[in-house]
Every structure is written in C-alpha cells, then in structure tokens.
C-alpha positions as CSV (number, residue, x, y, z in Angstrom):
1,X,158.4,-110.3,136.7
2,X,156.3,-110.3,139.9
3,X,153.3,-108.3,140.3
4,X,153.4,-104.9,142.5
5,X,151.4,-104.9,145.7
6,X,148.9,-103.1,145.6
7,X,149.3,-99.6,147.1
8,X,146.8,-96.7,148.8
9,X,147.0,-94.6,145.5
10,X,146.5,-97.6,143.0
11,X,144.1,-99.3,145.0
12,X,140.1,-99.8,144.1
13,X,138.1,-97.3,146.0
14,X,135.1,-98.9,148.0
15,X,131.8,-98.4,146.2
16,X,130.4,-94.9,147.5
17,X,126.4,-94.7,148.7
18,X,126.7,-90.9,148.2
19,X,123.6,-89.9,145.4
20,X,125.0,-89.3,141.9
21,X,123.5,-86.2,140.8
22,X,120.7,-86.7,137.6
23,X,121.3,-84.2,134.5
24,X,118.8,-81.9,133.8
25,X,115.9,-83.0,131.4
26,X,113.5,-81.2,129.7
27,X,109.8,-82.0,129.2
28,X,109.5,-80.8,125.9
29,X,109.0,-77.6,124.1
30,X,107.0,-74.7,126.1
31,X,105.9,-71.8,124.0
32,X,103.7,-69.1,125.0
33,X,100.4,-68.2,123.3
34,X,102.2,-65.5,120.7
35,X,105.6,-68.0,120.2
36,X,103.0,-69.9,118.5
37,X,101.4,-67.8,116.3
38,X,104.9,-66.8,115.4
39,X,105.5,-70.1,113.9
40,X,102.3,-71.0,113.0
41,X,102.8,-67.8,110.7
42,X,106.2,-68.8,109.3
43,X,104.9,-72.1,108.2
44,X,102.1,-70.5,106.8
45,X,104.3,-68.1,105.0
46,X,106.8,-70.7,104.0
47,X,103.8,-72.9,102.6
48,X,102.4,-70.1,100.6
49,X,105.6,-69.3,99.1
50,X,106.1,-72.8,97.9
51,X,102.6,-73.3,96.2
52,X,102.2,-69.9,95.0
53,X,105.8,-69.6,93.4
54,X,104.8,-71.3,89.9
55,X,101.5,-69.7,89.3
56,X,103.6,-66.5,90.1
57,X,106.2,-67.3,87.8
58,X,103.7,-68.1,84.9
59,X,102.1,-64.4,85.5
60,X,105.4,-62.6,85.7
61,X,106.2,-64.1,82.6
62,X,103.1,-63.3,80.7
63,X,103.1,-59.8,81.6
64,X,106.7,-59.6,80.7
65,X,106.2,-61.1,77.3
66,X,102.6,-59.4,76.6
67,X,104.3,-56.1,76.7
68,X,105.1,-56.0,73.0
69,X,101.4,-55.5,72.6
70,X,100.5,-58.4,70.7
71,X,100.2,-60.7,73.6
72,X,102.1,-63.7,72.5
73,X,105.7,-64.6,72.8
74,X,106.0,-65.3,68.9
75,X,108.2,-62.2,68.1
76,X,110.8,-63.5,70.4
77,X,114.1,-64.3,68.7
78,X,115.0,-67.8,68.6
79,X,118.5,-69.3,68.9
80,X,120.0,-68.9,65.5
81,X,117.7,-66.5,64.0
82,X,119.7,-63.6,65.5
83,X,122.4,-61.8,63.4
84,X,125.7,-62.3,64.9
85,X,127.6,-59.6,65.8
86,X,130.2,-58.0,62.9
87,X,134.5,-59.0,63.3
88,X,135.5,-56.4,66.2
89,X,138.6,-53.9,65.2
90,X,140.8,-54.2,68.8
91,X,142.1,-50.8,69.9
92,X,145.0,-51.7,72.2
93,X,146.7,-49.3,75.3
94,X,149.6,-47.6,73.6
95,X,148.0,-47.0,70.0
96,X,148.9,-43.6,68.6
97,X,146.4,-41.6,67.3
98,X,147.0,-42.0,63.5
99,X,146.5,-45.9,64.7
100,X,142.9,-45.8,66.7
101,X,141.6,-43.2,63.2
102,X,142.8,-46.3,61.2
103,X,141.3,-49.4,62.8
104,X,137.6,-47.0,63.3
105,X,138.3,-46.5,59.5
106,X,139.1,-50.2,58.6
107,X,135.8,-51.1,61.2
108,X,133.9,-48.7,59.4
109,X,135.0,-50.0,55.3
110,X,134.0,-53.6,57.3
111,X,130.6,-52.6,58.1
112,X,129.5,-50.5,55.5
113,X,126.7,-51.3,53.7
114,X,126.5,-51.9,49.6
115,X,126.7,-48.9,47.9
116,X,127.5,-46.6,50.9
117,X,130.5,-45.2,51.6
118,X,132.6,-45.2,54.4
119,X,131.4,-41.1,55.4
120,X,127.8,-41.7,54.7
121,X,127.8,-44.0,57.8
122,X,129.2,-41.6,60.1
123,X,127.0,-40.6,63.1
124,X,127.6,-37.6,64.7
C-alpha cells in the first residue's frame, strides 16, 4: 500500500495569527446592599431553626403531655398494658339481612360481660 499524496482538503492548514477570542469570566459574586440582607436573613433563619428545634420539641411535648392536669407523663399507657382489641365479627358484601342481625348477635354474646345479657348491652 502506498501512502496518498497529500491533497488541498486533507492538508494541514498554516497556523493562523488571527486572536482567539477569550470566554467570559466572572469576578465573583456581586450583590447589592438588600441581596445581602436577604441572605444574611435566610442563614439566620436556617440557623435558628436548627438550634431552636429541640428545645421546641421538649416544650411541645410537655404541654401536650401536661394537659391531663397532673403534669407528668405517668398515666400514659405503656406497650403491653393496653387491652387488646375483642375477635372482630366480618360482615361481608352480599350478606342478607337475617346474616348481618346474626354476626352483631354472635359479636354481641362475644363481648358481653358476666352476668349480662346479650339485650342489656344494647345502645341505642
């Protein structure tokens, strides 16, 4: 294979002395008097937030807590010391109406208490 002479379009051009144009540079932020106090704010804000958000916290949750009257957090239920929920009767679309009376009533013969009966617990 021989190497291809070298041709006008393929050819190196000859280095230019013509300027290259420079990009654009900044020198840094300028902000006016107000664009500052802007941000000066927001940091202030945004620093405020952060170091008041615990003590905040703590308040919100003694007032929240104190409004039982006693002013202590004692009469709060604890896991475990809650009474769990009764078995649930499950009323299903489609259940006639002689169906829906009998789960309430089985719900109701569940739930009763000692020496009740099923019609004493009625609400009305």
């Amino acid at each position: 294979m021989s190497a291809d002479p070298p041709n006008a379009e393929t050819a190196v051009p000859e280095r230019d002395d013509e300027p290259v144009p420079k990009l654009p540079r900044g020198r840094g932020f300028r902000f006016s008097g107000p664009e500052m106090f802007r941000i000066g704010m927001t940091i202030v804000t945004l620093i405020g937030v952060i170091v008041l958000a615990r003590p905040c916290a703590n308040s919100v949750s003694g007032f929240v807590t104190g409004m039982d009257g006693s002013g202590s957090a004692a009469n709060m239920p604890k896991p475990g010391t809650v009474d769990q929920p009764q078995q649930y009767e499950s009323l299903k679309p489609g259940m006639s109406d002689a169906e829906i009376k009998a789960a309430i009533e089985r719900a109701k013969a569940r739930n009763a208490e000692p020496g009740k009966t099923s019609s004493d617990s009625a609400t009305p």
